[in-house]
C-alpha positions in Angstrom: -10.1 -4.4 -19.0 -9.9 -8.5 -18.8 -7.3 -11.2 -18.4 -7.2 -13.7 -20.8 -5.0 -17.1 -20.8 -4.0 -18.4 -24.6 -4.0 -22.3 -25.3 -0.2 -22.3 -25.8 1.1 -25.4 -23.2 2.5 -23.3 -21.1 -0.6 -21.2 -19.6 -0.3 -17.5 -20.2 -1.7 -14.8 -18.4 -2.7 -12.1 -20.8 -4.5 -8.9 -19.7 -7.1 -7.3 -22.6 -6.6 -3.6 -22.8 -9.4 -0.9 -24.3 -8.3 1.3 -26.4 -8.0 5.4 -24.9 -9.5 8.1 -26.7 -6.2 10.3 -26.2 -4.4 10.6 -29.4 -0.5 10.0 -28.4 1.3 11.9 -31.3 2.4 15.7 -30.4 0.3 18.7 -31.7 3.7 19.8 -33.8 4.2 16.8 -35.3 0.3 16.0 -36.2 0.2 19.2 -37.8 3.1 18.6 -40.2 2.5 15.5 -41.0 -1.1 16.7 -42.2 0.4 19.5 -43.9 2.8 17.7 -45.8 -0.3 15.8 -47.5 -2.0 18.4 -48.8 -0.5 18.9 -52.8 -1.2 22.5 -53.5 1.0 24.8 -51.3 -1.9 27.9 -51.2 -3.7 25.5 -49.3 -1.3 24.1 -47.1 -0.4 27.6 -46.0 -4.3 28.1 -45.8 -4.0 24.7 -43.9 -1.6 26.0 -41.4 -3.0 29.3 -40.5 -6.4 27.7 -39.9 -4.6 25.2 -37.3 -3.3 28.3 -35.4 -6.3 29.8 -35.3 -8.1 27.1 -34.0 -5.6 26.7 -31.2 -6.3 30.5 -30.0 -10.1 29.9 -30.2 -9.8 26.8 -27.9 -7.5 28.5 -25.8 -9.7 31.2 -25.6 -13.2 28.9 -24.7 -11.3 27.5 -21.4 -9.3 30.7 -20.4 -12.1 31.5 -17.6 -12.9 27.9 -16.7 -8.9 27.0 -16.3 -8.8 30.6 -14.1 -11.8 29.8 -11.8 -9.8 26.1 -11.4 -6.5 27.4 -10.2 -8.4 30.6 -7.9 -10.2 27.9 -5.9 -7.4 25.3 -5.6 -5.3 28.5 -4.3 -7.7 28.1 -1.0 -7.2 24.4 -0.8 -3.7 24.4 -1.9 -2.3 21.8 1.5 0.8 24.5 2.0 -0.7 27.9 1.6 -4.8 27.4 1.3 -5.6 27.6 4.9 -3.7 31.7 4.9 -6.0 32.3 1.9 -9.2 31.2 3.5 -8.3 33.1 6.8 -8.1 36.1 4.2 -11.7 35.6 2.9 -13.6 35.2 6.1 -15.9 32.7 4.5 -17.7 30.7 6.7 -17.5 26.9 6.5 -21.0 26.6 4.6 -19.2 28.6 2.0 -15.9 27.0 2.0 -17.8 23.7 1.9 -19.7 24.9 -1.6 -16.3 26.2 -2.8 -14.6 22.8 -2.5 -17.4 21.2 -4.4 -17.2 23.1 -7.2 -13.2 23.0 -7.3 -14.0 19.4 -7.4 -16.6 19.6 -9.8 -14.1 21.6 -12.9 -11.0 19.6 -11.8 -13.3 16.3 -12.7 -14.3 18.2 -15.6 -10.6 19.2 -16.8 -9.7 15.2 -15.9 -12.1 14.4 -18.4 -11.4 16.4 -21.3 -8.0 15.3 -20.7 -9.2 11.8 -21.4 -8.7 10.9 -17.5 -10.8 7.6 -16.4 -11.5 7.1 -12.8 -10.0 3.5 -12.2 -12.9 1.0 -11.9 -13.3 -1.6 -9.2 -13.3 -4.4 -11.6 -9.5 -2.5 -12.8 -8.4 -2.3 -9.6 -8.9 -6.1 -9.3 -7.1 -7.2 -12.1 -4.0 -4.7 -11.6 -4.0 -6.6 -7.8 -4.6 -9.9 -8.7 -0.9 -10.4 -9.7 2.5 -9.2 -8.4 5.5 -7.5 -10.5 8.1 -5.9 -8.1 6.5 -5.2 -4.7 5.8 -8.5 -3.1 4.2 -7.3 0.1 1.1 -6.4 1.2 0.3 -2.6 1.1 -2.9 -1.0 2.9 -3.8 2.5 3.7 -4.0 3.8 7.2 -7.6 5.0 6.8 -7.9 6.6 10.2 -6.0 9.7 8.4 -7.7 10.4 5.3 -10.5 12.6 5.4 -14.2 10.6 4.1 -16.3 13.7 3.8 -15.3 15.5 0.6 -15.6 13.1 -2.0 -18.5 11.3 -0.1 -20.3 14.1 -0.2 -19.2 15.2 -4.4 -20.0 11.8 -5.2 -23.6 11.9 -3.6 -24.0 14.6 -5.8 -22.5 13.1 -9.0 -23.2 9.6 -9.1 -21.4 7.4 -10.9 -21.5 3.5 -11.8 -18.7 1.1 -10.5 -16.7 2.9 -8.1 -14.3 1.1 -5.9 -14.8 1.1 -2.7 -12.2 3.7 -1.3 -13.8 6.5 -3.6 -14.7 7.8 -0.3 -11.2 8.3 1.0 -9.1 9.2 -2.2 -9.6 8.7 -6.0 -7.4 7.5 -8.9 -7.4 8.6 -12.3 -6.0 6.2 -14.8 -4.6 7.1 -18.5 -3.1 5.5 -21.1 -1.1 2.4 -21.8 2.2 1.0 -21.4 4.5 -2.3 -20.9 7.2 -2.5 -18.6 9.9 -4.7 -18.6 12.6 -5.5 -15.9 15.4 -7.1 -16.8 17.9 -9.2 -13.5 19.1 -12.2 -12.0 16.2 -12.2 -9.1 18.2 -14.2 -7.1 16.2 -14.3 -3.7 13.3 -14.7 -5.5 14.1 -17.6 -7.6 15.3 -18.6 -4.0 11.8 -18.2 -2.8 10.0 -20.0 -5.5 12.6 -22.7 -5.9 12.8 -23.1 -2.1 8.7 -23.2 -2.1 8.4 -26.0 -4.9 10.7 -28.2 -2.5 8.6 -27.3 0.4 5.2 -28.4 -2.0 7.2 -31.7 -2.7 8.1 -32.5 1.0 5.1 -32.1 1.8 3.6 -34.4 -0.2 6.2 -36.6 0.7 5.5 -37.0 4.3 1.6 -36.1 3.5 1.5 -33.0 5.5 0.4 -31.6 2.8 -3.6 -31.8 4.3 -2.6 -29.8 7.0 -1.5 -27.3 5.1 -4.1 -26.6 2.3 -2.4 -24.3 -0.6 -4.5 -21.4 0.5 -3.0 -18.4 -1.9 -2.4 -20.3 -4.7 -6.7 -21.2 -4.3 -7.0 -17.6 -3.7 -5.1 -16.4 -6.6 -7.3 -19.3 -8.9 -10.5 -17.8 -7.9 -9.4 -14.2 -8.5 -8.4 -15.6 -12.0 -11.5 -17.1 -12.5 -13.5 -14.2 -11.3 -11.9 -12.2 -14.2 -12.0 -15.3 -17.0 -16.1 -14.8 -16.3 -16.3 -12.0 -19.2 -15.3 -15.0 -21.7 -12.6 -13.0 -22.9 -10.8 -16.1 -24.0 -8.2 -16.0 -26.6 -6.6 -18.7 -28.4 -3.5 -18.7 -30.2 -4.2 -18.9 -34.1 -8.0 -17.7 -33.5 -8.5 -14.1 -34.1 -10.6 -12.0 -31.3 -14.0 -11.3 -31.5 -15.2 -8.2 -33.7 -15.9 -6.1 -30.3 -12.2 -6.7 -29.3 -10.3 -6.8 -32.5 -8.3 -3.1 -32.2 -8.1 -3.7 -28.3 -4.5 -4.3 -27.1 -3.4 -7.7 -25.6 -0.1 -7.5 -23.0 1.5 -10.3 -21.5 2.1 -10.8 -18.0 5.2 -12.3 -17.4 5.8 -12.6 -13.7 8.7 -14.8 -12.0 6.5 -17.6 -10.5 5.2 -18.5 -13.6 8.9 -19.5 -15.5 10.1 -22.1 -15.7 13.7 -22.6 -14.3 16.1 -24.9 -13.0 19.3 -25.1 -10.9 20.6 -24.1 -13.8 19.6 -21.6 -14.6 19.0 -20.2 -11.2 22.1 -17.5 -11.7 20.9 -16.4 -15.5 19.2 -13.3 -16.3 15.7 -13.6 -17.0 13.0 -10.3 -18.1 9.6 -10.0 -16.8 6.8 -8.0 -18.1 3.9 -6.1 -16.4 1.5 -3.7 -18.4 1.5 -0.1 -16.8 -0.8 2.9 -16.3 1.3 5.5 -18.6 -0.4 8.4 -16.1 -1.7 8.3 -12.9 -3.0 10.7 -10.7 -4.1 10.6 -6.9 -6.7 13.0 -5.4 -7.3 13.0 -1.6 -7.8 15.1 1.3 -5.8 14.0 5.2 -8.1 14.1 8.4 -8.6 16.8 10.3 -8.1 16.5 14.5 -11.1 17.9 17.2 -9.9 21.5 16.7 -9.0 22.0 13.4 -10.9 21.0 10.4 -8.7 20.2 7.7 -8.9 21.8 4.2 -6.1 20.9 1.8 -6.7 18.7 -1.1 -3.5 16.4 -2.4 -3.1 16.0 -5.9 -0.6 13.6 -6.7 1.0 13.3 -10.8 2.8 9.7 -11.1 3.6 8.1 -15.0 4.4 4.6 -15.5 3.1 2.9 -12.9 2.8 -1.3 -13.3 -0.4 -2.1 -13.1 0.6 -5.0 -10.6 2.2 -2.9 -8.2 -0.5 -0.1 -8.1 -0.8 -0.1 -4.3 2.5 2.2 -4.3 0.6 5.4 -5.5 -1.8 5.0 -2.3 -2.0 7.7 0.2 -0.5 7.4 3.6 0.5 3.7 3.4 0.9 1.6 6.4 4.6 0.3 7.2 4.5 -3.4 5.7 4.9 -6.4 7.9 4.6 -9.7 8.4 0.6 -10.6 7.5 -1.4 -12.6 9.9 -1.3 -15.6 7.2 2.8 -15.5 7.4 2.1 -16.2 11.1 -0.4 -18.6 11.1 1.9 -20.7 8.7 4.6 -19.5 10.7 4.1 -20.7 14.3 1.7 -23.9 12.9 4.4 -25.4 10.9 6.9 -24.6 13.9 4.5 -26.3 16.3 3.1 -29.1 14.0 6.6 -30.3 12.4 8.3 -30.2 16.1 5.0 -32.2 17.3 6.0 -34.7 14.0 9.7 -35.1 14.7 9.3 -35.8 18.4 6.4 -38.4 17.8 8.7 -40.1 15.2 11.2 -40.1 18.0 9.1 -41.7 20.3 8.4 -44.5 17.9 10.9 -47.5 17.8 11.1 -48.0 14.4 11.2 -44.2 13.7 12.9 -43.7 10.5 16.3 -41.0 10.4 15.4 -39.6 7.5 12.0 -39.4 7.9 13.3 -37.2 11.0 15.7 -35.0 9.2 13.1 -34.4 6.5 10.4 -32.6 8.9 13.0 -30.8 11.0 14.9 -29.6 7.7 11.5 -28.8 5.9 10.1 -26.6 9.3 13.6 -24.8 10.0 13.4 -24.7 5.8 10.1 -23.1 5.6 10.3 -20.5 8.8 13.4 -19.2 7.8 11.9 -19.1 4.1 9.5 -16.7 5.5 11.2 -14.6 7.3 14.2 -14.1 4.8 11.7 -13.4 1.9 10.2 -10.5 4.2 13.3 -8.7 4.7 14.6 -9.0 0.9 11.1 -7.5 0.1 10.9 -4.7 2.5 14.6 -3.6 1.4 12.6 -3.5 -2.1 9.7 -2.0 -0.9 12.3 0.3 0.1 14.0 0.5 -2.8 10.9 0.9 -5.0 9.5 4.3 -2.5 13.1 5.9 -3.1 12.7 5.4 -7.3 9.2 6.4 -7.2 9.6 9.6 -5.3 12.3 10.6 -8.2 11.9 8.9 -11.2 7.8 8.2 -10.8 6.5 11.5 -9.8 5.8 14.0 -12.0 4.3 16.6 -10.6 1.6 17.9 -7.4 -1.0 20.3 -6.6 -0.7 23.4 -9.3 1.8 21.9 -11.0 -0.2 18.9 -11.9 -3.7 21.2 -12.5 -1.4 23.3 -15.4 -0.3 20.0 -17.1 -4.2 19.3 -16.9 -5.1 22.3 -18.4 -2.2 22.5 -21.2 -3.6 18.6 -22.2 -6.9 19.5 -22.6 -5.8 22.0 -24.9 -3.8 19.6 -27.1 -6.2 17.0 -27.3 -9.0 19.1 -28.3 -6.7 21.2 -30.8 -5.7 17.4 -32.2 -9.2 16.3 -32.7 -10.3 19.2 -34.6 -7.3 19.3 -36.4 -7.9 15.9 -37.9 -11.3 15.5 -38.2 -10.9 18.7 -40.5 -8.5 17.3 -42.6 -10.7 14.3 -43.4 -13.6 16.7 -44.0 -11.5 18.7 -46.0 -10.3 16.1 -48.0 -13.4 14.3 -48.7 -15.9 16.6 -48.4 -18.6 15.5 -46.6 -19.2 11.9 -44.1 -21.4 10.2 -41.5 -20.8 10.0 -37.9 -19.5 6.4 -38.6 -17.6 7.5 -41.7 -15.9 10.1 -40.2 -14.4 8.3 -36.7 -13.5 5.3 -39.2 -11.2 7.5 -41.0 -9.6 9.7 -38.7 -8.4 6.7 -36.5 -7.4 4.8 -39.7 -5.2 7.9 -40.3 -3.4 7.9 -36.9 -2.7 4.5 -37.7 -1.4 4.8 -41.4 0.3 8.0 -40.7 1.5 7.8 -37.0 1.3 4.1 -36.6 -0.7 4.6 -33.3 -4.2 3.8 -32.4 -6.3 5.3 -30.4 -10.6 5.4 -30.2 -11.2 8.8 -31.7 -13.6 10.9 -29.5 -15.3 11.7 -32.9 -18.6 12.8 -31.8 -16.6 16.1 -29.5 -14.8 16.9 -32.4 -17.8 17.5 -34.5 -19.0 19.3 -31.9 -16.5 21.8 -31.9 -16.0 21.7 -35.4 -19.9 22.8 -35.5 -19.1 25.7 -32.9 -16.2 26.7 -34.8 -18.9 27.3 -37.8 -16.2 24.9 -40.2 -18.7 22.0 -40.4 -22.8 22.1 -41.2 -25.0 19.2 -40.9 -27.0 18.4 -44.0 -29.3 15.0 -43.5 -26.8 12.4 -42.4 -23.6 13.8 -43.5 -21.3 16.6 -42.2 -19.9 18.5 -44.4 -17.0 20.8 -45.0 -18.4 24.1 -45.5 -15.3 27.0 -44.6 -15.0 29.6 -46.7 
């Protein structure tokens, strides 16, 4: 995942989007569909029975695996696990291997359910812009536990993880845009009241003292990500590597363009999302008692911009130490400038006005924007706890479970059909053609996992490999 800016005149901040290997059309649906193809009715009913049959097999290869998942997260369940564990009489050696390898299927399950683990160059790009939640948001460290997934990660390395993978983990999956639709009066406020502040202070030159230090920040972060190259033009097409990835627009408030005018007219902004999200940490324990409950945490449609609301025990927002330092400097600085043009005998009234209006301006710009965005920082944790949330715990390890199911069913299903209806293809010849059907048929597109499905197809004796090709060998 990149940004890229197009050469339109107005700069556009466009994010590049891989495509997931999860195919997004519903098992009932797919099947159908596929059904409904095939001419002869003897083998669409053949067709048919063969898809239910398949579904019982799967189901049957991950019955035990799914069972040994939910018996160990009943011991680590954060309500009832700690009764269960008193029940065992394990010692903490044994409860300690126990976690591990609840850790070890439930990464497992995450995977076959096309779950990534968000990467630290993702993470960067979801933060480098903002969407609805305009403060800062940090985690309270001191109470999440840094042992267990220290310790699963030691044991399971893996490339590019951020740098809280010792405290909690997210799991990304799936694509989505958002779109929010409102006046945004106090924050057209803000910006509009910010883009006077930039021209007084070029005005009376202040400007030196106060360097534009976000705006640099929020350049370098932008150049950091424009290092890939992933630079598209309007009217060029993408390179081959990209061509089926998915470009989304960020369309964030700062960046319009508005007047007085139009300062009381609706605008929409636009923010890709994380369709699924999901949240895996463990709290910290005190002197006495060793804590053993592990959260899981089921959230959909969360913008990638305003990602820091899924985090575990989140620190109440406040006022940073940068809104401070500009705070009290411009307080101290523009009163230090209005009484030395007092002082001088040809000191200008206006001149005056100007720096007293722009400090009083710019203090009261900061401490108004805080409070309109902690009431929708507010606002935003009230929605998200009913509308965001989908599930926790066991609920969120069945929905796991059931989606592993579906996806693998699906893959088999259409790599099948394919064989079935050609006969035999390569590797390359078969993934080509079962994501050009999602596309023609469903009008989705995904990157079809092609080389799992052959291997179930191989286990589920329906394919044989002869030289290059796989063929289509049921009886």
């Amino acid at each position: 995942m990149a940004t890229a800016s197009t050469g339109s005149k107005q700069a556009k901040e466009v994010i590049r989007l891989e495509r997931e290997a999860v195919i997004p059309v519903l098992k009932p649906k797919l099947i159908m569909t596929l059904a409904n193809l095939i001419e002869q009715s003897s083998d669409r009913s053949e067709f048919l029975k063969l898809c239910k049959r398949v579904e019982y097999t799967i189901r049957a290869w991950y019955l035990l695996q799914f069972e040994d998942l939910m018996q160990l997260y009943a011991l680590f369940d954060p309500d009832y696990g700690d009764q269960k564990l008193q029940q065992q009489h394990l010692s903490s050696d044994e409860v300690d291997v126990l976690e591990q390898n609840f850790l070890n299927y439930m990464f497992k399950v995450m995977e076959k359910s096309n779950f990534k683990i968000a990467t630290e160059e993702e993470i960067a790009v979801a933060q480098s812009g903002q969407y609805r939640l305009n403060l800062p948001i940090s985690v309270d460290e001191s109470k999440l536990d840094k042992k267990l997934l220290k310790r699963y990660f030691s044991e399971h390395p893996r490339e590019n993880l951020p740098d809280f993978a010792d405290k909690y983990i997210i799991f990304r999956r799936g694509i989505g845009i958002d779109r929010t639709t409102d006046y945004f009066i106090m924050e057209k406020v803000d910006i509009f009241i910010s883009r006077i502040w930039g021209w007084i202070m070029r005005v009376t030159r202040l400007e030196k003292l106060f360097p534009k230090k976000t705006r640099a920040i929020i350049r370098k972060v932008m150049k950091k990500e424009d290092e890939t190259k992933d630079i598209k033009k309007e009217g060029e097409n993408s390179d081959e590597e990209f061509q089926d990835d998915l470009y989304v627009e960020r369309i964030r408030i700062e960046n319009l363009d508005f007047s007085l005018q139009n300062l009381a007219s609706k605008i929409t902004i636009q923010e890709p999302t994380f369709d699924r999200i999901i949240v895996v940490y463990r709290l910290a324990g005190s002197k006495t008692k060793k804590e053993r409950g592990i959260y899981v945490k089921h959230l959909k449609q969360i913008p990638m911009a305003d990602m820091e609301i899924v985090l575990p025990e989140k620190k109440n927002p406040s006022l940073t130490p940068m809104d401070w330092v500009k705070f009290l400097t411009t307080a101290v600085l523009g009163l230090g400038a209005a009484t030395g043009s007092i002082q001088t005998p040809e000191a200008d009234f206006w001149v005056i006005v100007a720096v007293v209006s722009s400090v009083i301006g710019y203090c009261a710009k900061i401490y108004f924007t805080f409070q309109a965005n902690m009431e929708m920082y507010q606002n935003l944790i009230t929605q998200f706890m009913y509308d965001k949330q989908l599930d926790s715990g066991k609920g969120t390890l069945l929905h796991l479970c059931d989606d592993v199911i579906q996806q693998e069913v699906k893959e088999v299903i259409i790599s099948f059909f394919i064989l079935m209806e050609q006969g035999k293809a390569t590797l390359k010849e078969l993934d080509k053609k079962c994501e050009e059907l999602i596309n023609d048929e469903f009008g989705e597109r995904c990157n079809f996992d092609v080389d799992d499905a052959v291997q179930k197809l191989e286990k589920l004796g329906i394919i044989a490999k002869v030289s290059l090709h796989f063929c289509f060998s049921l009886s």
